[in-house]
N, C-alpha and C positions, 0 to 999 in steps of 0.2 A: 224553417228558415223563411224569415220576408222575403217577397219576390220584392223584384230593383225597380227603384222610383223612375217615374218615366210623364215627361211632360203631357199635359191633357192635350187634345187634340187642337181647343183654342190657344194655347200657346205655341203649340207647332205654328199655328198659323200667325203667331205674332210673329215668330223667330222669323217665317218666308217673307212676311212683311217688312220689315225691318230689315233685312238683307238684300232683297228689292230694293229698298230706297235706297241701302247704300251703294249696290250696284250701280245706279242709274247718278246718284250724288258724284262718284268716280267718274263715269261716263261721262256726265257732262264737265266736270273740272277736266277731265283730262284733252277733252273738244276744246274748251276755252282755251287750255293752256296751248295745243297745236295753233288754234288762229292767230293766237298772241304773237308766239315765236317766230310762226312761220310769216305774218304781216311786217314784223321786223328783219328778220333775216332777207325779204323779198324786197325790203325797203331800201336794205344796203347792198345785197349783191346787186342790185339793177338800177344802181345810182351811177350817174356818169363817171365821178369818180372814183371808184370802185378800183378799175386795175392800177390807179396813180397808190392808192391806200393801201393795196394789198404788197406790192412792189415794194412799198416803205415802210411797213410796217409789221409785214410778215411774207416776212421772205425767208424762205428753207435754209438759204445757205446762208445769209446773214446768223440766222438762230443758229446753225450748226457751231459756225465759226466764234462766235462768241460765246458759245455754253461753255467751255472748260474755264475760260477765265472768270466768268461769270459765278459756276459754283465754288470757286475758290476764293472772290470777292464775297457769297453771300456764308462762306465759313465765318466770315467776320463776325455779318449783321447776328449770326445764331450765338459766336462767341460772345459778344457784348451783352445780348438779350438772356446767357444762361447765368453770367457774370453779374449785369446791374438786378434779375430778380430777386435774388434770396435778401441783398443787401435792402431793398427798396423796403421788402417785406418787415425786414429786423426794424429797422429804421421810422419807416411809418408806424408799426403799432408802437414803439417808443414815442414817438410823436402824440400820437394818440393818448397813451397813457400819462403820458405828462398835461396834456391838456386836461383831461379829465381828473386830473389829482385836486386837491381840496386842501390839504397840508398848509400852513402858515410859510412852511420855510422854502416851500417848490413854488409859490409867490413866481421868482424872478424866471425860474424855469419854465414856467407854465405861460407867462409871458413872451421868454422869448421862442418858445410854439408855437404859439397865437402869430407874433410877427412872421417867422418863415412860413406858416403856408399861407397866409394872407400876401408878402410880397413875389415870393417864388411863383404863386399860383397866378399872380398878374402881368409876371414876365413869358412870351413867348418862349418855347422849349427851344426853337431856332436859335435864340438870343442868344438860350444860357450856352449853345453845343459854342458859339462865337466866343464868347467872354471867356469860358474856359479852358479852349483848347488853345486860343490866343492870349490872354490873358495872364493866365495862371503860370506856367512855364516863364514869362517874365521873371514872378517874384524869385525864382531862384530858391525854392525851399529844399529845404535839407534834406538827403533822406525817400522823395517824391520823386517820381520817372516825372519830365519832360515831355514826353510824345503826346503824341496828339490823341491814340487812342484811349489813354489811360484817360486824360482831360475828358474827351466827348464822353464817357463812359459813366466819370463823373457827374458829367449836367445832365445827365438821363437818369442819376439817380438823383440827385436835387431835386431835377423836376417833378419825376413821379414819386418821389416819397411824399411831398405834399399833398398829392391828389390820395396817394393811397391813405394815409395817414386821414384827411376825410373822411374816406370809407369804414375805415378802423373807427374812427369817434360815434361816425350815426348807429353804427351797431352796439357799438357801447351806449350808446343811447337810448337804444330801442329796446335794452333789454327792461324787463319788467323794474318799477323799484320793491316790490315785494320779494325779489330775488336780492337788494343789497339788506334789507329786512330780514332777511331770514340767514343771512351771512353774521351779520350785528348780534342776532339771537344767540347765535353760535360762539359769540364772542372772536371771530374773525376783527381783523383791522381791515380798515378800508384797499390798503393795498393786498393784502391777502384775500379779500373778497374778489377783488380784481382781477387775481392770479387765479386763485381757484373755481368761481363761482362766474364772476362777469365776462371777464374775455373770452373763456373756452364757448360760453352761447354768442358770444358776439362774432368769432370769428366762423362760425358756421355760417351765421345767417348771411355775410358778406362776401362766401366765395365768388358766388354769380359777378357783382360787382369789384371783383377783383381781377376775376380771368377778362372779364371788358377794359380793366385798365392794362393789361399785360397785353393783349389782342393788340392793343391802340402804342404798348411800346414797343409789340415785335415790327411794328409797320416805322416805326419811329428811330430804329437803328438806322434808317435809310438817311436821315439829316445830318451823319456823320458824314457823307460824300461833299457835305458844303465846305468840311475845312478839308478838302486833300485827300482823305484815307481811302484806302481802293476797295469800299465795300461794293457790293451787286453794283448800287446806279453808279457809283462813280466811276466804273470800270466801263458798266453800259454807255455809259455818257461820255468814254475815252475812246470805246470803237465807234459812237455812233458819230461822232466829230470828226472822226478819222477817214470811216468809209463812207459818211455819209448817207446813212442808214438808218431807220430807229428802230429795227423787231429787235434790237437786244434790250429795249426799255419795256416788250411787251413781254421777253422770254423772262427779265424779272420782276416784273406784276408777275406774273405764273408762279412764280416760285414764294412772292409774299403772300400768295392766295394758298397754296398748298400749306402754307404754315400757320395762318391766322384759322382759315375756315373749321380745320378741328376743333382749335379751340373755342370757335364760337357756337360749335356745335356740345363742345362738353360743356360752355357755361350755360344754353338751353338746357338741358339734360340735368346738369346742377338744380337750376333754376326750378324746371316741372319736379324734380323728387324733394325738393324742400317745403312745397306748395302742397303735394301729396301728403308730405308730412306734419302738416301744419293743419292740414282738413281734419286729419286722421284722427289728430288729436283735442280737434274742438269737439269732434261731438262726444 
């Protein structure tokens, strides 16, 4: 039986080496990052105004008193953002896919694509939450709730289905044209290549750039507070006019940071395993 492989002596001493320097690489990031924080931190507790900011901005009992209404306002912002994504999702790679169609007869379709994310993506998102929740309940349509949050819910998906619908096409883009070559070979149609061959690579490559635009609409339910609706700030921004106060605008930033930061931490995460993947398989 072979005796077990066991590093030569100069590689021990690379491995001490090398774990040395990261030792000491840790040490000194972790020295930088205490001088950082702590020259900041030192900079605001020992500013004159200091007990006027903390008084008004984080006060115990302010936060106390306004957390219950507050996570009941931000059941909204989560209602809206689990409601406007699937649809954003259907919607934009339809978007997508019709832009990138080729057909004689999707002509006017492909067109009128081209027109909504070129004007939608020029309108601020503020505008459209305006025009729609105000707006639209005017025409009186049949059939269609009235209220306000069905409207805002809407222009959050107008909005981002353009943007996403973007993302949909560069990946459909990006995909190799050897991949619609060897669909053709197969005697695939062009929209069957699509189905089977082009979108399923395109939408891998685009999750990273997907969860940044979701990131950016979970923050984006908060603009429904401009027409009325009692999500987190509009609630925040009803005690803090009330008691005169503003930590309930800080207790929800807290609560849109608790929500976004995961997922900016899975579309890194996404982002480095598609990159690993991608190495993996050049060489």
């Amino acid at each position: 039986m072979s005796a077990l492989w066991e590093p030569s002596p100069r590689e021990r001493e690379r491995r001490q080496v090398r774990a040395r320097l990261t030792r000491r690489r840790v040490a000194q990031g972790s020295i930088a990052t205490l001088v950082v924080v702590g020259g900041i931190a030192a900079a605001v507790l020992l500013s004159p105004g200091w007990p006027r900011v903390r008084a008004t901005f984080f006060d115990s009992f302010h936060a106390r008193e306004s957390l219950p209404a507050i996570v009941d306002g931000f059941w909204i912002n989560v209602k809206m953002f689990l409601i406007a994504e699937p649809i954003i999702l259907v919607l934009g790679l339809a978007i997508a896919v019709a832009r990138s169609s080729r057909s004689p007869l999707l002509v006017p379709l492909r067109g009128l694509a081209i027109v909504y994310t070129d004007v939608v993506r020029g309108i601020p998102t503020l505008l459209l939450v305006f025009l729609f929740a105000f707006g639209m309940p005017e025409l009186g349509l049949a059939g269609l709730p009235d209220g306000a949050f069905f409207w805002a819910t809407v222009a959050l998906v107008v909005s981002y289905s353009a943007y996403v619908a973007e993302v949909f096409r560069s990946g459909i883009e990006s995909v190799h044209p050897s991949q619609w070559l060897s669909a053709e070979a197969l005697a695939l149609s062009r929209g069957q290549a699509l189905r089977h061959v082009v979108v399923p690579q395109a939408v891998r490559r685009v999750v990273p750039p997907l969860l940044n635009d979701f990131v950016s609409l979970q923050k984006d339910t908060a603009l429904v507070a401009s027409v009325s609706i009692f999500d987190a700030l509009f609630t925040a921004r009803d005690y803090a006019n009330y008691n005169f106060n503003y930590t309930p605008y800080v207790v929800v930033a807290c609560f849109f940071v608790a929500m976004t930061v995961p997922l900016a931490r899975l579309c890194d995460a996404l982002a480095a395993r598609i990159a690993r993947r991608e190495r993996a398989g050049a060489r």
